[in-house]
PASEBA-1860 file (N, C-alpha, C; in nm, 3 decimals):
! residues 231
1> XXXXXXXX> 2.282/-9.541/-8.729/2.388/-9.539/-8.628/2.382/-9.668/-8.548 ~ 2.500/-9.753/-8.551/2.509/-9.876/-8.468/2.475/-9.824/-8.339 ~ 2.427/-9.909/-8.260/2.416/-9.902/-8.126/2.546/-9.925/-8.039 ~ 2.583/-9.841/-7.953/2.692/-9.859/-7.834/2.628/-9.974/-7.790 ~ 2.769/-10.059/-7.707/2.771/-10.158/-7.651/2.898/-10.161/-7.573 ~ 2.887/-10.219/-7.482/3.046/-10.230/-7.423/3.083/-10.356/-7.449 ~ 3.215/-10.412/-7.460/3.265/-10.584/-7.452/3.219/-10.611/-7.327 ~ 3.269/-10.773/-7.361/3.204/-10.859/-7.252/3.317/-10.826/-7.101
9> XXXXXXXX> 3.255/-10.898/-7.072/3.365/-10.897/-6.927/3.443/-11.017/-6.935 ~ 3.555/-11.041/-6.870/3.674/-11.139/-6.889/3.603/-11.197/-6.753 ~ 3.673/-11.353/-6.818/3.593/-11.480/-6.699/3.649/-11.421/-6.566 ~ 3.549/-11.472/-6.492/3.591/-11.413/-6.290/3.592/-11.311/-6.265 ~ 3.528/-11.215/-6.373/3.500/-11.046/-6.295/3.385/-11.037/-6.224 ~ 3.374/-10.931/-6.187/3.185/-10.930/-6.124/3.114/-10.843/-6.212 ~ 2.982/-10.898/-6.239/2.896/-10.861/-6.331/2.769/-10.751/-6.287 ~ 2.814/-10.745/-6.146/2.685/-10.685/-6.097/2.746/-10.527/-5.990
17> XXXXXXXX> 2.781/-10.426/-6.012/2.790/-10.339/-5.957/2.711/-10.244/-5.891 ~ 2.726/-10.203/-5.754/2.637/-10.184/-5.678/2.691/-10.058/-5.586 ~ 2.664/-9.913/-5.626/2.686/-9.839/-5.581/2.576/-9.760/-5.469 ~ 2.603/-9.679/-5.406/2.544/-9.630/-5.276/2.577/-9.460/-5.297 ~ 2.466/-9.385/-5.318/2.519/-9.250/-5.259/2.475/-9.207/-5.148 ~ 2.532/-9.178/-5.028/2.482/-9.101/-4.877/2.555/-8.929/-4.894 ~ 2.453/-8.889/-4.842/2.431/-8.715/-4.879/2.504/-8.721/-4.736 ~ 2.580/-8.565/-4.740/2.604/-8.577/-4.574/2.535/-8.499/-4.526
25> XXXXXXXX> 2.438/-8.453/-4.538/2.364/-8.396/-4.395/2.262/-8.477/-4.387 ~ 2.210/-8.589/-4.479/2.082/-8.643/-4.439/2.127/-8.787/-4.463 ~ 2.098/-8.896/-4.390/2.091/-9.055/-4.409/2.001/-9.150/-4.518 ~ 1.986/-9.026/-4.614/1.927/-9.078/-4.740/2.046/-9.161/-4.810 ~ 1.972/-9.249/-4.861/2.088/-9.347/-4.964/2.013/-9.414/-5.078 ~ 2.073/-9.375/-5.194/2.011/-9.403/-5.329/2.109/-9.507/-5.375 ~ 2.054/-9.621/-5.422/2.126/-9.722/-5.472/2.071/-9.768/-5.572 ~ 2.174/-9.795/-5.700/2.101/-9.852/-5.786/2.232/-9.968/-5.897
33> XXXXXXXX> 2.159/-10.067/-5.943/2.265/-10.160/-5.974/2.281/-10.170/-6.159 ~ 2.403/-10.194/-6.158/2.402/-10.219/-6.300/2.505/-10.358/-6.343 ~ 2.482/-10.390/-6.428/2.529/-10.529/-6.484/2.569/-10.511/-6.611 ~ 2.693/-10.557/-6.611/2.814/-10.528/-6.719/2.793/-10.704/-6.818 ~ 2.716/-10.773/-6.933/2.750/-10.849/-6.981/2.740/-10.831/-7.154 ~ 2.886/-10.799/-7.188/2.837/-10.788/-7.315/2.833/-10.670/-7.428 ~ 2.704/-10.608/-7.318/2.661/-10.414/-7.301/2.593/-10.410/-7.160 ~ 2.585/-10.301/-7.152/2.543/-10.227/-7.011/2.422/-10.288/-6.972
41> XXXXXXXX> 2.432/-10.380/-6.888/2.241/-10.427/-6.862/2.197/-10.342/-6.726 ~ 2.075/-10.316/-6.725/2.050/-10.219/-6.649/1.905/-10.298/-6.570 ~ 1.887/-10.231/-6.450/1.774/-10.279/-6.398/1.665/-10.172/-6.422 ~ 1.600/-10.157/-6.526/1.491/-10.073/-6.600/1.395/-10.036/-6.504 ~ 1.356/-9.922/-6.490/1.272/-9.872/-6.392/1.183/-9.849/-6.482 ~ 1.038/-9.894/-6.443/0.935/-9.843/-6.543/0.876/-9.743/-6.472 ~ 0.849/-9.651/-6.552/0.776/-9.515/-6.525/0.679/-9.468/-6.650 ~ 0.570/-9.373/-6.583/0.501/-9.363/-6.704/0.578/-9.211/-6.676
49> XXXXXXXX> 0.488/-9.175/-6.814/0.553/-9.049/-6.881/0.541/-8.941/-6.737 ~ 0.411/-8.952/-6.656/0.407/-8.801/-6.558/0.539/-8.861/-6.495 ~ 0.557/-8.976/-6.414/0.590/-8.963/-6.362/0.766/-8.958/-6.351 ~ 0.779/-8.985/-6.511/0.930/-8.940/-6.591/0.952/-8.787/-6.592 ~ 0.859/-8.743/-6.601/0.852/-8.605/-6.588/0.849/-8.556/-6.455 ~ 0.848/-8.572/-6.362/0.842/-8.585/-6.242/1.006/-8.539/-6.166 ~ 1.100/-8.642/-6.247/1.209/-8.690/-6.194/1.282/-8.582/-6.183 ~ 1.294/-8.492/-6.280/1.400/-8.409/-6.302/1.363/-8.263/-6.234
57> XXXXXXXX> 1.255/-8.244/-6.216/1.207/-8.124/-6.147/1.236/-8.129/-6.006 ~ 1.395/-8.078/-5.999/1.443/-8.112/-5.893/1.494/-7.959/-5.830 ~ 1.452/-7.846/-5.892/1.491/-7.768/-5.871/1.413/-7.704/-5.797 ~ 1.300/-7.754/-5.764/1.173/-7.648/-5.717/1.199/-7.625/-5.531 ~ 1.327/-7.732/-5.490/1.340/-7.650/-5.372/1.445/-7.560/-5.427 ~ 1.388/-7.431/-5.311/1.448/-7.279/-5.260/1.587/-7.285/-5.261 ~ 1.654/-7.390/-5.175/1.820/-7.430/-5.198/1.836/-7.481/-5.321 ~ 1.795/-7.549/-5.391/1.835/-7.665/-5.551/1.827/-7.806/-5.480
65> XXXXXXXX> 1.867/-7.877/-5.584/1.931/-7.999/-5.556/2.040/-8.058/-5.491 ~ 2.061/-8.142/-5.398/2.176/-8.183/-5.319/2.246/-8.244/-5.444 ~ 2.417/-8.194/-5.449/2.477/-8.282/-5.578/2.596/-8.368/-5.497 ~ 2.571/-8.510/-5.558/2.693/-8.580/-5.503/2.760/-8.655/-5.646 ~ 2.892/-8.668/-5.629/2.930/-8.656/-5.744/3.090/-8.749/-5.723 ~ 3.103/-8.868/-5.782/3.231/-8.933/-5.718/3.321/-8.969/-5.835 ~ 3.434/-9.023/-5.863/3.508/-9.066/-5.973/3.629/-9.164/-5.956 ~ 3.665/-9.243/-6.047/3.824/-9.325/-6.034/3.892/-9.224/-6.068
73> XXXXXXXX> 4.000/-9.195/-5.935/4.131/-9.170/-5.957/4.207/-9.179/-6.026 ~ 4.249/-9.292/-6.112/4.289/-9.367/-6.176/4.306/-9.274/-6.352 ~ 4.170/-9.258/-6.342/4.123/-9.234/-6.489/4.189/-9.089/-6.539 ~ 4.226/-9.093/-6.659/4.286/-8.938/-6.696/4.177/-8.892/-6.815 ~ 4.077/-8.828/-6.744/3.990/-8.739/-6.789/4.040/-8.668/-6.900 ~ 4.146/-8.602/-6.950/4.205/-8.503/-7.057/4.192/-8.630/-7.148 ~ 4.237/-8.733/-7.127/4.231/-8.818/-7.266/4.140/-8.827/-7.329 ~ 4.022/-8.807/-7.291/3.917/-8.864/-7.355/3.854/-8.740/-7.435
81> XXXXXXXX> 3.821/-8.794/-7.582/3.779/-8.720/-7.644/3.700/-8.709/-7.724 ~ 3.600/-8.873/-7.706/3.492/-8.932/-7.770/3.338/-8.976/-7.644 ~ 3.259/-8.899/-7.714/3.098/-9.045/-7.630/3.025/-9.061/-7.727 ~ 2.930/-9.135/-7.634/2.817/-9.169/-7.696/2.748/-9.215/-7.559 ~ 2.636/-9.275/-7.609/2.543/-9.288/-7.497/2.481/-9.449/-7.542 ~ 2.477/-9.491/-7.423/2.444/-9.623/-7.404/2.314/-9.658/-7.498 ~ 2.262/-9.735/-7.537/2.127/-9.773/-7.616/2.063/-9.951/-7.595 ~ 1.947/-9.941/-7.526/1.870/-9.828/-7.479/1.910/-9.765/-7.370
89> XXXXXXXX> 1.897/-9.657/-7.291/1.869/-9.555/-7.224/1.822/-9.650/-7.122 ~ 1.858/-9.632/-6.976/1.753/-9.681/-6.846/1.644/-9.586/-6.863 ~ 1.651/-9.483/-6.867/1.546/-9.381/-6.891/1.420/-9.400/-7.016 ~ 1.440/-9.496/-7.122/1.390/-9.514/-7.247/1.289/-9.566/-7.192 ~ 1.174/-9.639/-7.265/1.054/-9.708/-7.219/1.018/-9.830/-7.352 ~ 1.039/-9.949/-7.340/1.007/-10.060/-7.407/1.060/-10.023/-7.564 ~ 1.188/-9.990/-7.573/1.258/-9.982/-7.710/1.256/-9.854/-7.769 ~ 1.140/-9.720/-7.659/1.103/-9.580/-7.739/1.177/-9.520/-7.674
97> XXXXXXXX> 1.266/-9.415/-7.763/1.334/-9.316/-7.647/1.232/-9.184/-7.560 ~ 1.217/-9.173/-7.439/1.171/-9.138/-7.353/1.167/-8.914/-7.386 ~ 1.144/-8.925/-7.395/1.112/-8.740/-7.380/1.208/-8.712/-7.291 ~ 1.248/-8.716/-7.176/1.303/-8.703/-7.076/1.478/-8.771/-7.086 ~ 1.468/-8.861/-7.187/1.601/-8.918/-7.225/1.638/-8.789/-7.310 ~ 1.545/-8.751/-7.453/1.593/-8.641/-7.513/1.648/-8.515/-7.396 ~ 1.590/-8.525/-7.308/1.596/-8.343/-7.253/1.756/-8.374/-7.181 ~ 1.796/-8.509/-7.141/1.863/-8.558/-7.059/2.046/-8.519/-7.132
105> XXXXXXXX> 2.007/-8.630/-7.288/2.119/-8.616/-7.416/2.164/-8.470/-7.382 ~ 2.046/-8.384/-7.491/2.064/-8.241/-7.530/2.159/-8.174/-7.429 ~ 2.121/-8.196/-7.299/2.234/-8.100/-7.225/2.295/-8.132/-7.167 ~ 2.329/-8.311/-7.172/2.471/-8.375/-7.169/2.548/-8.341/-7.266 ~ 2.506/-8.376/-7.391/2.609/-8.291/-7.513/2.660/-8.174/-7.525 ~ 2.562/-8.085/-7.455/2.619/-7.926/-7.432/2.739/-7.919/-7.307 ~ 2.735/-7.989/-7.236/2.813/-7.985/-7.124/2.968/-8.042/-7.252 ~ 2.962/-8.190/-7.269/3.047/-8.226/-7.267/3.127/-8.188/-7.400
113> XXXXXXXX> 3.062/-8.098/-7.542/3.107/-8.055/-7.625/3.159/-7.891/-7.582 ~ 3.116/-7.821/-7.463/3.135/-7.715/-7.413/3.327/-7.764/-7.383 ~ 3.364/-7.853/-7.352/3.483/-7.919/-7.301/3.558/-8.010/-7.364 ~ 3.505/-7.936/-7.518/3.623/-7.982/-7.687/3.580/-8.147/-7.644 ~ 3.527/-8.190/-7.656/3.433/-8.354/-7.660/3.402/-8.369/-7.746 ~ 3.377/-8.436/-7.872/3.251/-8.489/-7.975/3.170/-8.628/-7.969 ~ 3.076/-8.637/-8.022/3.011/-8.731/-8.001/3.058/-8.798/-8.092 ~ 3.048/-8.964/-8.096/3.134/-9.057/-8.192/3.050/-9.175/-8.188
121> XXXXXXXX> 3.056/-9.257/-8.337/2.993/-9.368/-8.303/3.076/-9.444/-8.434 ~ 3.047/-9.591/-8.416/3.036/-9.698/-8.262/3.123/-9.665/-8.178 ~ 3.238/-9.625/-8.215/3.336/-9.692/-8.085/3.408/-9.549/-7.950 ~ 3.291/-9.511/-7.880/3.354/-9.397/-7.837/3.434/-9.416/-7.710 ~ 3.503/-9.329/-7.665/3.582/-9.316/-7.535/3.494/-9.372/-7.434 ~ 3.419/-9.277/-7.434/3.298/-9.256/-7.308/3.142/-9.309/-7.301 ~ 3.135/-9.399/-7.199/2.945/-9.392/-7.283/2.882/-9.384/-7.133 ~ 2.776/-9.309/-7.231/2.662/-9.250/-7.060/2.566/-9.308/-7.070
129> XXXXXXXX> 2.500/-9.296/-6.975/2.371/-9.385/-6.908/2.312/-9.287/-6.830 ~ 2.179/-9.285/-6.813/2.117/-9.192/-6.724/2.020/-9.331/-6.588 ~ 1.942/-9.296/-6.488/1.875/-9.318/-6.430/1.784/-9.264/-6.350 ~ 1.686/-9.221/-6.318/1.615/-9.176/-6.262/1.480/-9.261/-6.157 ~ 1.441/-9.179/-6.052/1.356/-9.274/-5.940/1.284/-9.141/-5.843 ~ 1.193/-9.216/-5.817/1.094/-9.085/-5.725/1.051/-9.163/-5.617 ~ 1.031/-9.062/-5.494/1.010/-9.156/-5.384/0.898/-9.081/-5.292 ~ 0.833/-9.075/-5.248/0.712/-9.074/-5.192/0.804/-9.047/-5.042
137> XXXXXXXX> 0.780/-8.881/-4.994/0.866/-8.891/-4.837/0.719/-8.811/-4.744 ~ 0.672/-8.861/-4.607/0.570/-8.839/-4.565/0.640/-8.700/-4.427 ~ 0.595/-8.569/-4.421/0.660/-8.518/-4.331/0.537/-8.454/-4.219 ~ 0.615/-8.439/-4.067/0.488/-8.391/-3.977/0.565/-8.310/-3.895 ~ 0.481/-8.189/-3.845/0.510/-8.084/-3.820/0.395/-8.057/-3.693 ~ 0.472/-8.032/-3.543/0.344/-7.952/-3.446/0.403/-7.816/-3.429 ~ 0.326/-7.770/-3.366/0.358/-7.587/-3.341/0.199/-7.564/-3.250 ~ 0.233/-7.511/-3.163/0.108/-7.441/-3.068/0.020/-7.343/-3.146
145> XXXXXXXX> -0.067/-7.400/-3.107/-0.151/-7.262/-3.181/-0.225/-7.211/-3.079 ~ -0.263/-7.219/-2.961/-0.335/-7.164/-2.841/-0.297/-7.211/-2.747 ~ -0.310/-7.091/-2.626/-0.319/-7.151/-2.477/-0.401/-7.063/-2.406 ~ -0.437/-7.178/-2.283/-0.537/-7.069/-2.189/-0.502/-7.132/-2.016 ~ -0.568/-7.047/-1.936/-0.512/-7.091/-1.800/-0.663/-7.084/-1.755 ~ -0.651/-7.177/-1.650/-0.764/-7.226/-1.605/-0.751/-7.239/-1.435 ~ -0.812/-7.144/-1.358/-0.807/-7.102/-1.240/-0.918/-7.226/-1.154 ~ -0.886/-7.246/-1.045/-0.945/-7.305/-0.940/-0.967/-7.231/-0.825
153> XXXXXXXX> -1.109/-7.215/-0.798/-1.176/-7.117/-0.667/-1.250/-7.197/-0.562 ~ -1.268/-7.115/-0.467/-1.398/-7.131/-0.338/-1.511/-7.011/-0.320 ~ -1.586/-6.980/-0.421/-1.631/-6.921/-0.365/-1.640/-6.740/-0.355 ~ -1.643/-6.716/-0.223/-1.596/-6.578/-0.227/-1.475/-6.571/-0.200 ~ -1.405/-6.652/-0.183/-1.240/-6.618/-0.093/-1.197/-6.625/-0.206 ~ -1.180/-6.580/-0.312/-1.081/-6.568/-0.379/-1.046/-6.709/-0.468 ~ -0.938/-6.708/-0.564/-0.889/-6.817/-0.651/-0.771/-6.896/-0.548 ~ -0.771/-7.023/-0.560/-0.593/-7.034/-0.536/-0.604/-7.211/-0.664
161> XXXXXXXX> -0.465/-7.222/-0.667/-0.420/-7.316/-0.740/-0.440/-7.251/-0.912 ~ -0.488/-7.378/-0.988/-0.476/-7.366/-1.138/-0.371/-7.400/-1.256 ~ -0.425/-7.433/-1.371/-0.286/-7.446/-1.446/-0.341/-7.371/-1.585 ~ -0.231/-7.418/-1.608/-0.199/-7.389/-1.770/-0.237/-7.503/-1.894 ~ -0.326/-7.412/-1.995/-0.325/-7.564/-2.138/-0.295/-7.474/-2.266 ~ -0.224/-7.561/-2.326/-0.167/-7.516/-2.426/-0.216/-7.644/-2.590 ~ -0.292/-7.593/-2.670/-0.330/-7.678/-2.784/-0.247/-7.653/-2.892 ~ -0.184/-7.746/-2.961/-0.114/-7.798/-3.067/-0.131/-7.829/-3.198
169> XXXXXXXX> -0.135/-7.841/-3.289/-0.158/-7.816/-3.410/-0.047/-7.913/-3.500 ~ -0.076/-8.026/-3.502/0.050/-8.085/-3.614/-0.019/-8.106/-3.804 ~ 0.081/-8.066/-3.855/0.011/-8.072/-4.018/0.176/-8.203/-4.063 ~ 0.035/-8.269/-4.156/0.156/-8.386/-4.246/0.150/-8.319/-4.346 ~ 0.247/-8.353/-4.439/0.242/-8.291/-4.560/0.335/-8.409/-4.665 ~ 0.275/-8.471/-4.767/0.408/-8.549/-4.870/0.356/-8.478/-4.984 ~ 0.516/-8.520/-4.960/0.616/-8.471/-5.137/0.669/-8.554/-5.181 ~ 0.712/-8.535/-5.289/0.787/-8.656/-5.383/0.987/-8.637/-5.391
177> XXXXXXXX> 1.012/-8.680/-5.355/1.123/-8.681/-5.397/1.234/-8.737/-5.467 ~ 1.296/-8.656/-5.606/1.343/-8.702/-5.721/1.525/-8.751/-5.721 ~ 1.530/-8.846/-5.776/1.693/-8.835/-5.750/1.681/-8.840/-5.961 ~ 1.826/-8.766/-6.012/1.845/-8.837/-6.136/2.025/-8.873/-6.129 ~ 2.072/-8.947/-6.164/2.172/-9.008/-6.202/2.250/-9.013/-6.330 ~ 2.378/-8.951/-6.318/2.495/-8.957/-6.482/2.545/-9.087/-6.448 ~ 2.563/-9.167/-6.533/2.720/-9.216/-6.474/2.803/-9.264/-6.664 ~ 2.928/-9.226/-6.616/3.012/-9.234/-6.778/3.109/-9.351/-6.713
185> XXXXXXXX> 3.139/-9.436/-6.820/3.162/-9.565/-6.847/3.302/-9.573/-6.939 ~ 3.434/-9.560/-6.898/3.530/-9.570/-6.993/3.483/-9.712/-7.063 ~ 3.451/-9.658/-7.213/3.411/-9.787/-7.307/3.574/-9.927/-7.326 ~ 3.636/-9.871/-7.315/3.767/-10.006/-7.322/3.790/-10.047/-7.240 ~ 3.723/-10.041/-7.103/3.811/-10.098/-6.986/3.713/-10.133/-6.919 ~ 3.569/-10.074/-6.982/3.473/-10.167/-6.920/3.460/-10.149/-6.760 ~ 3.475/-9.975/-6.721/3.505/-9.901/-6.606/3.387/-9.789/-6.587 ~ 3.338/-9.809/-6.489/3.254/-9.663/-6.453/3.357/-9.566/-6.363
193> XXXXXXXX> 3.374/-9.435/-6.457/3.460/-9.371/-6.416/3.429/-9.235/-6.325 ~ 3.280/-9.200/-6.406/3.257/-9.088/-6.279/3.087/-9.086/-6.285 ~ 3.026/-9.082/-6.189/2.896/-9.037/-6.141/2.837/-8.956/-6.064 ~ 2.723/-8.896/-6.114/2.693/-8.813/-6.025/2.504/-8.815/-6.009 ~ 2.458/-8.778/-5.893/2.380/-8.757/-5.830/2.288/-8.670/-5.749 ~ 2.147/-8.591/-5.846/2.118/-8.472/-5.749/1.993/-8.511/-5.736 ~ 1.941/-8.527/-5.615/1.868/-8.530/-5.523/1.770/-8.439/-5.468 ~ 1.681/-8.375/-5.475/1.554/-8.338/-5.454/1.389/-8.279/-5.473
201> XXXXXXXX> 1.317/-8.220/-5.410/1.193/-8.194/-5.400/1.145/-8.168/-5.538 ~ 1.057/-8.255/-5.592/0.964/-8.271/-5.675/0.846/-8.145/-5.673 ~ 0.784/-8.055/-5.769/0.633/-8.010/-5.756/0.609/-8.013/-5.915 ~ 0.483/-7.943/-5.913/0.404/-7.967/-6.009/0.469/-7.852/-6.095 ~ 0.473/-7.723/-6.006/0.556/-7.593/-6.102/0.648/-7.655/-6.152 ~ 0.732/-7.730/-6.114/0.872/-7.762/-6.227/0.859/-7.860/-6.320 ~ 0.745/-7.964/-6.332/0.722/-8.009/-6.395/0.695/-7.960/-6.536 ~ 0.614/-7.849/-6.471/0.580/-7.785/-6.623/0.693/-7.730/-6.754
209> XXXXXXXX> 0.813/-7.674/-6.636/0.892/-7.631/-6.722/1.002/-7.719/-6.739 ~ 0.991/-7.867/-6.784/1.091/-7.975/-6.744/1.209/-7.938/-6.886 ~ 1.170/-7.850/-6.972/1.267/-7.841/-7.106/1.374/-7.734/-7.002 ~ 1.318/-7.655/-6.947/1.414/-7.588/-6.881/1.478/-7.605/-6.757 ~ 1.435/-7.667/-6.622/1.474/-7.742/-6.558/1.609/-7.844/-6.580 ~ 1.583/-7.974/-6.643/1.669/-8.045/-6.668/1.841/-8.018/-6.729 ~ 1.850/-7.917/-6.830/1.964/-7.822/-6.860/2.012/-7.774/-6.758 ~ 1.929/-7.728/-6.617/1.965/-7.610/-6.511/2.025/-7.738/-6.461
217> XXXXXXXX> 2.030/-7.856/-6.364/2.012/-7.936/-6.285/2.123/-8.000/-6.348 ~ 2.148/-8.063/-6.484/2.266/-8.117/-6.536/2.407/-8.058/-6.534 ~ 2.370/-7.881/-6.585/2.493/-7.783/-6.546/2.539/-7.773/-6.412 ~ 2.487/-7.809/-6.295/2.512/-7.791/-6.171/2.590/-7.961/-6.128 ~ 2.528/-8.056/-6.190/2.608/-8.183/-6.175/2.732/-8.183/-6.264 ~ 2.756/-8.070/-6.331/2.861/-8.120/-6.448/2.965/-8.003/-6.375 ~ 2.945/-7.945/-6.278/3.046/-7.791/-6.196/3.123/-7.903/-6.139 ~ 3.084/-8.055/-6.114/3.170/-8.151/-6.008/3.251/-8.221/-6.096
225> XXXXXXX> 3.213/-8.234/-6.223/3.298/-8.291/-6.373/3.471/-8.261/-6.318 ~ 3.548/-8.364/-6.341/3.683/-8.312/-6.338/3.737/-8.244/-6.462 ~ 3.667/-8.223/-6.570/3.763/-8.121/-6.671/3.623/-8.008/-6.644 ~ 3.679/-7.900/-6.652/3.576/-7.788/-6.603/3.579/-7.697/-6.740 ~ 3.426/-7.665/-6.705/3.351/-7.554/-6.856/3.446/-7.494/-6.903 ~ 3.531/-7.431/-7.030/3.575/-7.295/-6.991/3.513/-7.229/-6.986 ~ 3.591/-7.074/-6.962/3.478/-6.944/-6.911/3.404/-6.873/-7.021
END
């Protein structure tokens, strides 16, 4: 199978695209750049395998993952009726496809063949790209844990004055936190047409089950897809 590629870019475009996602309840902002010459050049994040595995276990908070999810207007989603996927993978590692790229494909293809799609090669409609990044967030927490009152006397006459103490208790605690990234690429126009973004808490339990995880976490970024599952 030839490798996807996109054409070049026409003289005086910009080669370097630079998107921003801000969540709205928190002032987190994930940015990451990509460069259009040719084929998709990407700024390769190296990761070793834990910590590829890492990325997608995003489900292990109690709420899920924060999903942000944006698109061109422009674009008429019903048309399209071909992908493929970029090669290499940002997700890949020095020319090998990544474990985590497989888990990534598998239930991109289920999404997007769920929605009469086929996969096509060389020349498809659509081509995807994944990305992924982990971030080290440090958190601190006080809460009282005792108090006592402490009287001032003379003697035999009795107490007067005194106060109050109250001891505190703060615990840090870090976690990791995972973002992973879609983004689909109308292949003729040399357009990123829709992306999406889910965002959170990393543990070790979800790691383990990352074959099942990653499917859960992709279906929930693909509910923001403008052509929707049928039922």
């Amino acid at each position: 199978m030839r490798a996807n590629t996109l054409p070049k870019n026409k003289p005086g475009t910009i080669s370097c695209h630079m998107r921003k996602f801000r969540s709205r309840s928190s002032p987190r902002i994930v940015e990451y750049m990509f460069s259009f010459r040719g084929k998709l050049m990407c700024h390769r994040i190296a990761l070793v395998a834990g910590v590829l595995s890492l990325t997608l276990l995003l489900a292990a908070c109690a709420s899920g993952p924060t999903i942000i999810a944006n698109q061109d207007p422009t674009a008429d989603f019903s048309a399209y009726k071909t992908y493929g996927f970029v090669s290499p993978l940002s997700t890949d590692r020095a020319g090998v496809q990544a474990i985590l790229s497989g888990f990534l494909i598998n239930a991109t293809e289920a999404e997007l063949n769920a929605r009469g799609m086929q996969r096509a090669a060389p020349d498809p409609d659509l081509l995807i790209d994944f990305v992924v990044s982990t971030q080290q967030k440090i958190r601190s927490s006080s809460q009282p844990s005792s108090s006592a009152t402490v009287h001032r006397g003379r003697g035999g006459y009795g107490t007067w004055g005194g106060y109050s103490m109250s001891v505190s208790t703060t615990t840090v605690t870090q976690t990791t936190e995972g973002t992973v990234a879609i983004d689909i690429i109308d292949r003729k126009r040399n357009q990123l047409v829709w992306e999406a973004a889910a965002i959170g808490r990393v543990t070790d339990k979800t790691r383990e089950n990352l074959q099942y995880v990653v499917p859960a976490v992709v279906s929930e970024m693909f509910k923001k897809y403008p052509v929707p599952r049928p039922e």
